[in-house]
Each structure stands twice: as structure tokens, then as C-alpha cells.
OpenMM code with the backbone's topology and positions (N, CA, C; nanometers):
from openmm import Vec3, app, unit

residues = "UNK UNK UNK UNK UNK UNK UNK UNK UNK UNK UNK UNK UNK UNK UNK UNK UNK UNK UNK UNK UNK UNK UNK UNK UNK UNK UNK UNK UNK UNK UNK UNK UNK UNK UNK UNK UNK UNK UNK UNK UNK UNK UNK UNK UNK UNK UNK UNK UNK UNK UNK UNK UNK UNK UNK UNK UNK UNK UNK UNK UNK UNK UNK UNK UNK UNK UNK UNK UNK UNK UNK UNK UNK UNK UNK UNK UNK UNK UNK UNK UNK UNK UNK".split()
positions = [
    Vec3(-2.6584, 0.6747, -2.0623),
    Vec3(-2.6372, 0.5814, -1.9558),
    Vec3(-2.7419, 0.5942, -1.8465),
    Vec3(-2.8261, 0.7131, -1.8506),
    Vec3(-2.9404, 0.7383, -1.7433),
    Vec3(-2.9791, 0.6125, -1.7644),
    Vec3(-3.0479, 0.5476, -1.6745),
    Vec3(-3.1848, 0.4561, -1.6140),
    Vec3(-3.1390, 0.2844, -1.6390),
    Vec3(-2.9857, 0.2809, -1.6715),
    Vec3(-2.9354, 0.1575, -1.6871),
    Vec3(-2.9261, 0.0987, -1.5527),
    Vec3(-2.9311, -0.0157, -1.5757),
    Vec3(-2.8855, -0.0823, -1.4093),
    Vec3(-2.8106, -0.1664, -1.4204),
    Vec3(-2.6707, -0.1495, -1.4973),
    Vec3(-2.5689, -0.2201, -1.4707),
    Vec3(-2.4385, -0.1945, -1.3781),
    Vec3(-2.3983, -0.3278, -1.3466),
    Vec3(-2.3600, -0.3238, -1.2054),
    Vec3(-2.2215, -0.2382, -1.1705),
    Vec3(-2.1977, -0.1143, -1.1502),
    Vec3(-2.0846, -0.0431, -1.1605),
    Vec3(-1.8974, -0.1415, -1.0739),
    Vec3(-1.8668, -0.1573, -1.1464),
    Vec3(-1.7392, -0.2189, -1.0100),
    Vec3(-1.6949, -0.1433, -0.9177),
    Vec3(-1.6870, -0.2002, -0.8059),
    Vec3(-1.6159, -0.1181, -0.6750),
    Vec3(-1.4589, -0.0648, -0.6757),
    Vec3(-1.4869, 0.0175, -0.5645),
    Vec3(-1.3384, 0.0608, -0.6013),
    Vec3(-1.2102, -0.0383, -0.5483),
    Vec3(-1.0899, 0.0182, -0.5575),
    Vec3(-1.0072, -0.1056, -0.4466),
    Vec3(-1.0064, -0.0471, -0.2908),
    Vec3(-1.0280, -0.1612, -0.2235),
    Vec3(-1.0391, -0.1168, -0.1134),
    Vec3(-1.1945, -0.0461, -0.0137),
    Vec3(-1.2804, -0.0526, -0.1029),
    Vec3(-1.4450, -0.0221, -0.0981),
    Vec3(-1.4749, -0.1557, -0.0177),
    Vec3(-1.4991, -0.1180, 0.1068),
    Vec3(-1.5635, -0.2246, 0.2031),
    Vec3(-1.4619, -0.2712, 0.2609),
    Vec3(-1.3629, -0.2350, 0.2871),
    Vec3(-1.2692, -0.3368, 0.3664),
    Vec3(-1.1823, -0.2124, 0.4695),
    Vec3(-1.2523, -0.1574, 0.5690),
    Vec3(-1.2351, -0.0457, 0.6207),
    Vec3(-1.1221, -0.0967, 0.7565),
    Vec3(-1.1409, -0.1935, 0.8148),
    Vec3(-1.0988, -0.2557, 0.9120),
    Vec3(-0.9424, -0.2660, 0.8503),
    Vec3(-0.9272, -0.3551, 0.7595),
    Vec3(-0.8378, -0.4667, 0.7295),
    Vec3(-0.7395, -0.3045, 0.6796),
    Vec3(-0.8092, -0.1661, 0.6130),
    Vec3(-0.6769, -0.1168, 0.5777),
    Vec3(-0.6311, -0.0044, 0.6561),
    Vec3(-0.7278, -0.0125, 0.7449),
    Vec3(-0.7165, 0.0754, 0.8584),
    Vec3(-0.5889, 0.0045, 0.9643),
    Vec3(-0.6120, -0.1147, 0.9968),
    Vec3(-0.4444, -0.2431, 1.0305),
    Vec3(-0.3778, -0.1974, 0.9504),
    Vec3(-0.3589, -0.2547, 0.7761),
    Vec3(-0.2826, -0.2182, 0.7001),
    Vec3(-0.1667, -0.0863, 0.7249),
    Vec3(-0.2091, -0.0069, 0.7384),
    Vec3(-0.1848, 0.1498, 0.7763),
    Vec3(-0.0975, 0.1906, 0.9032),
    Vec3(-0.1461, 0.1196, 0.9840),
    Vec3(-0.1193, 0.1267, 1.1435),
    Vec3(0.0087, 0.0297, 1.1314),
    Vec3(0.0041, -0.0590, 1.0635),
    Vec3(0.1558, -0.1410, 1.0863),
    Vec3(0.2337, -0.0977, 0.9751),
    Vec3(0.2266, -0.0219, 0.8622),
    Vec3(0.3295, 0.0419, 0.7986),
    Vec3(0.3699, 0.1701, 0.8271),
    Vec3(0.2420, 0.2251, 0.8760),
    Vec3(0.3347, 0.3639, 0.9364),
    Vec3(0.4281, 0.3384, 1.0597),
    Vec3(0.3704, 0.1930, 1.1238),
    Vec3(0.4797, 0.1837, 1.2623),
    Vec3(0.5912, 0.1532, 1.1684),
    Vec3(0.6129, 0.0916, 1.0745),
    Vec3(0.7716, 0.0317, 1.0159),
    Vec3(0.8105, 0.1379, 0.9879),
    Vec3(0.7839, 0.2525, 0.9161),
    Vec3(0.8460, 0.3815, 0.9008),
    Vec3(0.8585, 0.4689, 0.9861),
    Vec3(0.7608, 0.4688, 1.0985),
    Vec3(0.8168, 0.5568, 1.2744),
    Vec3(0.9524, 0.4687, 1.2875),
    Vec3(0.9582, 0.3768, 1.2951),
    Vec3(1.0568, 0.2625, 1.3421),
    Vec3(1.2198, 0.3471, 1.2988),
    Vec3(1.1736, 0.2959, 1.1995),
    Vec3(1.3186, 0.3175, 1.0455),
    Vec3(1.3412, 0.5032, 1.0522),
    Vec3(1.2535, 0.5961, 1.1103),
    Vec3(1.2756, 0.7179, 1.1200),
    Vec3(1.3723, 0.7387, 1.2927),
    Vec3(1.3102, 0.6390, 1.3320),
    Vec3(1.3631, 0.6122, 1.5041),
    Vec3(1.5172, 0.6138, 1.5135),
    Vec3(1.5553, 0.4905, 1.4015),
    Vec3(1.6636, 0.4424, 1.4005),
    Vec3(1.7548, 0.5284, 1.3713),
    Vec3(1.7228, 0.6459, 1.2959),
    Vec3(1.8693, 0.7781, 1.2544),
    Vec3(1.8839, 0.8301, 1.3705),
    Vec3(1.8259, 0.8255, 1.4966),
    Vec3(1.8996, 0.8666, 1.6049),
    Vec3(2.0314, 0.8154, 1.6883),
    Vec3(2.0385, 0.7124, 1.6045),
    Vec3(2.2155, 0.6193, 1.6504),
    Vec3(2.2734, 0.6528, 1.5481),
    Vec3(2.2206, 0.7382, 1.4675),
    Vec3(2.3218, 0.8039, 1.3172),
    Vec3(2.4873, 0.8099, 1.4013),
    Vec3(2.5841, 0.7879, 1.3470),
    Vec3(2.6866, 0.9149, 1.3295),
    Vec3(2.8088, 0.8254, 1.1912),
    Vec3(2.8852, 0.9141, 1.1987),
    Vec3(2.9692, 0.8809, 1.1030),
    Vec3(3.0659, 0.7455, 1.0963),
    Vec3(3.0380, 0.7083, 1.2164),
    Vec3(3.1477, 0.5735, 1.2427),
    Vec3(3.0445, 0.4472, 1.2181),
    Vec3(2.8648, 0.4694, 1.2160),
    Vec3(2.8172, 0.3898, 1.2114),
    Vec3(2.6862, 0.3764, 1.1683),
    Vec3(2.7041, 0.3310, 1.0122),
    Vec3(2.6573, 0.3581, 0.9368),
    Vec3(2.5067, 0.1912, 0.8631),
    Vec3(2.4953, 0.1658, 0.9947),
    Vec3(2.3918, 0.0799, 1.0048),
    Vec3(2.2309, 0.1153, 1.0006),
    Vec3(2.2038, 0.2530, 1.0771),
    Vec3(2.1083, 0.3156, 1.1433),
    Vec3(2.0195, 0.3518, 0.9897),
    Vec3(2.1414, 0.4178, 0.8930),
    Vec3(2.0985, 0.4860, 0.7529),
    Vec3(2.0172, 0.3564, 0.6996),
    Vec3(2.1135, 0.2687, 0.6794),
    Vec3(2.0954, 0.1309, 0.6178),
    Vec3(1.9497, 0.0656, 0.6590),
    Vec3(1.9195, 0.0753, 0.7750),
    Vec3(1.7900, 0.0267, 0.8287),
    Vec3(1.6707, 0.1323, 0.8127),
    Vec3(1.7191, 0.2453, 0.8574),
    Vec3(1.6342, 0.3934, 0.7738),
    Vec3(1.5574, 0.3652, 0.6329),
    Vec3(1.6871, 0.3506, 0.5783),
    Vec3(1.6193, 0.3442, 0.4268),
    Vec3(1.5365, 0.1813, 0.3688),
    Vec3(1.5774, 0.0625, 0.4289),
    Vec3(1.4831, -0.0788, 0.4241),
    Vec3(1.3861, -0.0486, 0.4390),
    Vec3(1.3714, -0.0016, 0.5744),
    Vec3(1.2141, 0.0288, 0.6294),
    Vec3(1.1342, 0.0814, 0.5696),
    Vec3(1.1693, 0.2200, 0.5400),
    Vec3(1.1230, 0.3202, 0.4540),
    Vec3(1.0835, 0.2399, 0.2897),
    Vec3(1.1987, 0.1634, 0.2546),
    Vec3(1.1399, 0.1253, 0.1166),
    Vec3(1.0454, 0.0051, 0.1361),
    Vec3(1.0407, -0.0403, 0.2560),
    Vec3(0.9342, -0.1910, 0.2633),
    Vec3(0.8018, -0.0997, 0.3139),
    Vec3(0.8392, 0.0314, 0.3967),
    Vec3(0.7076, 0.0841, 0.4109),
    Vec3(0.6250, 0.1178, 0.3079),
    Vec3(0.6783, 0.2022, 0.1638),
    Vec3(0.6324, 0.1806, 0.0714),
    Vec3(0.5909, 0.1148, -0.0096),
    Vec3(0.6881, 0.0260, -0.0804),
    Vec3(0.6131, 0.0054, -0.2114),
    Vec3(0.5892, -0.1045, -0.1515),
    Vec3(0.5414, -0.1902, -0.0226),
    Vec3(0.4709, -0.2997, 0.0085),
    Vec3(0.3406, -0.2808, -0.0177),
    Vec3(0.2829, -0.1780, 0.0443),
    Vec3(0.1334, -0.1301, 0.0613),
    Vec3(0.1053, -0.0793, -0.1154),
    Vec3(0.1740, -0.0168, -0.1704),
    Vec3(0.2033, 0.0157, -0.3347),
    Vec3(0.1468, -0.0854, -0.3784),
    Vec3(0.2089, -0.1916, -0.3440),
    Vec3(0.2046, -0.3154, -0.4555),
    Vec3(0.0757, -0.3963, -0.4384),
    Vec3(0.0571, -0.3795, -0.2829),
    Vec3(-0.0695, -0.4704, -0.1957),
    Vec3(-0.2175, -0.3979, -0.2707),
    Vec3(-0.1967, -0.2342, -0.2817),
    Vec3(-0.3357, -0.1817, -0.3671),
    Vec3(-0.3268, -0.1789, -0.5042),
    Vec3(-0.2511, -0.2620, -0.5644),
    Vec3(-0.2388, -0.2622, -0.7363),
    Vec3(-0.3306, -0.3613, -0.7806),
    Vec3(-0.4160, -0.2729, -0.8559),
    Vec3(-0.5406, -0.3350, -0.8908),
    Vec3(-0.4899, -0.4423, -1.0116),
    Vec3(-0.5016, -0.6000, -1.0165),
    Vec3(-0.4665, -0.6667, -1.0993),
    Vec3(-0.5959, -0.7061, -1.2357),
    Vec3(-0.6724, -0.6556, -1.1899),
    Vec3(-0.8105, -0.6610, -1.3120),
    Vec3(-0.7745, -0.5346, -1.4134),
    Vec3(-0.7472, -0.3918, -1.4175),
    Vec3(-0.7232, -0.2972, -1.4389),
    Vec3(-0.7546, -0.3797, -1.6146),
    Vec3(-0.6910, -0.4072, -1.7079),
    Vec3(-0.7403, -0.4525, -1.8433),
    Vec3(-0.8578, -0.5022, -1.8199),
    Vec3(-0.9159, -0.5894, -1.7721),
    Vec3(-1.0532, -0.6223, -1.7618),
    Vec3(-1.1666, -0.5472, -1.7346),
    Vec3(-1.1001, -0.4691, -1.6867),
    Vec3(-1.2247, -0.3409, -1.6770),
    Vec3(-1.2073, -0.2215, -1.7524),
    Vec3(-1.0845, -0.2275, -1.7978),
    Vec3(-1.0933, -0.1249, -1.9342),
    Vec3(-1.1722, -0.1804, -2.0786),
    Vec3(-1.1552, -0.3268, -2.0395),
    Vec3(-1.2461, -0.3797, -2.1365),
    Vec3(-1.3847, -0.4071, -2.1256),
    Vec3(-1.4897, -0.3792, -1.9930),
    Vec3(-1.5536, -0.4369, -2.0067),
    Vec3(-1.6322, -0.5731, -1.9788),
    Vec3(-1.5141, -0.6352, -1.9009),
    Vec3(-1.5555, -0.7685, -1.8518),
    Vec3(-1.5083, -0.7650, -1.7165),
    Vec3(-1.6296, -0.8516, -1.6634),
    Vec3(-1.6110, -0.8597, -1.5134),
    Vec3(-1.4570, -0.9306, -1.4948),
    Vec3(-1.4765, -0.9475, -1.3763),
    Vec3(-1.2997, -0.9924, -1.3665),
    Vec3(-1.3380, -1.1537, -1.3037),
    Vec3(-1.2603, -1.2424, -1.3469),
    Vec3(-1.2751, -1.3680, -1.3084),
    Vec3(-1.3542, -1.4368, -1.3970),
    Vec3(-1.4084, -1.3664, -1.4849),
    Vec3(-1.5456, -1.4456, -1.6111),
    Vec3(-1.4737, -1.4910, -1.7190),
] * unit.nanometer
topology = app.Topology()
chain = topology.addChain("A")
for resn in residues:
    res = topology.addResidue(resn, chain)
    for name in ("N", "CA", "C"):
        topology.addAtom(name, app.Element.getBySymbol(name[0]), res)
């Protein structure tokens, strides 16, 4: 493969430093948020958990799903993506 000059693909997220640096900053606030909320915990009221755990699961697998590379076969094969 020395001295080839074909065009390697980027990674996800290669060049877009801004946009996931936001990204980041507003999902970790939804999960400060949803960590906030177990401080109205108690046993009579059981809303706080309920919003705990939304948050927590929209903090995740939103951003999960947002970096899931959808070419992934196309580049195991070999072909640019979109060709």
C-alpha cells in the first residue's frame, strides 16, 4: 500500500469540532438536569426517578444514534458512499 494515493475516508465526526463540541454541552446539560432532579427523590414521589431515568436515556442513546455511521457496509466494501 506504500506510495498509493488513494483517498483514505474520514473518520465520523473529523472536521466538525464546533457542531460536537454543542452536541456535548447540551447532552451533558440533559443529564446534569435528570441527575438534579433525584434531589426531590423520596418515597411518596416518585416522578423525580421517572424524569432521572428519560433524561439519562435521551442523554444517551440520542448522541449513540446521532454518531452511527450509516455507510459502515460501503466502506467495508470498498465504495465510496453515495456512488
Amino acid at each position: 500500500m506504500a506510495g498509493t494515493r488513494s483517498k483514505q475516508p474520514t473518520h465520523s465526526g473529523e472536521g466538525h469540532l464546533v457542531s460536537n463540541l454543542i452536541t456535548f454541552v447540551i447532552y451533558l446539560a440533559i443529564f446534569v438536569v435528570g441527575l438534579y432532579s433525584l434531589t426531590w427523590l423520596t418515597l411518596d414521589n416518585v416522578w423525580p426517578m421517572a424524569i432521572c431515568l428519560g433524561l439519562g436515556t435521551l442523554a444517551y442513546f440520542v448522541p449513540f444514534m446521532m454518531g452511527r455511521s450509516d455507510t459502515a457496509k460501503e466502506l467495508a466494501e470498498g465504495r465510496a458512499a453515495g456512488l
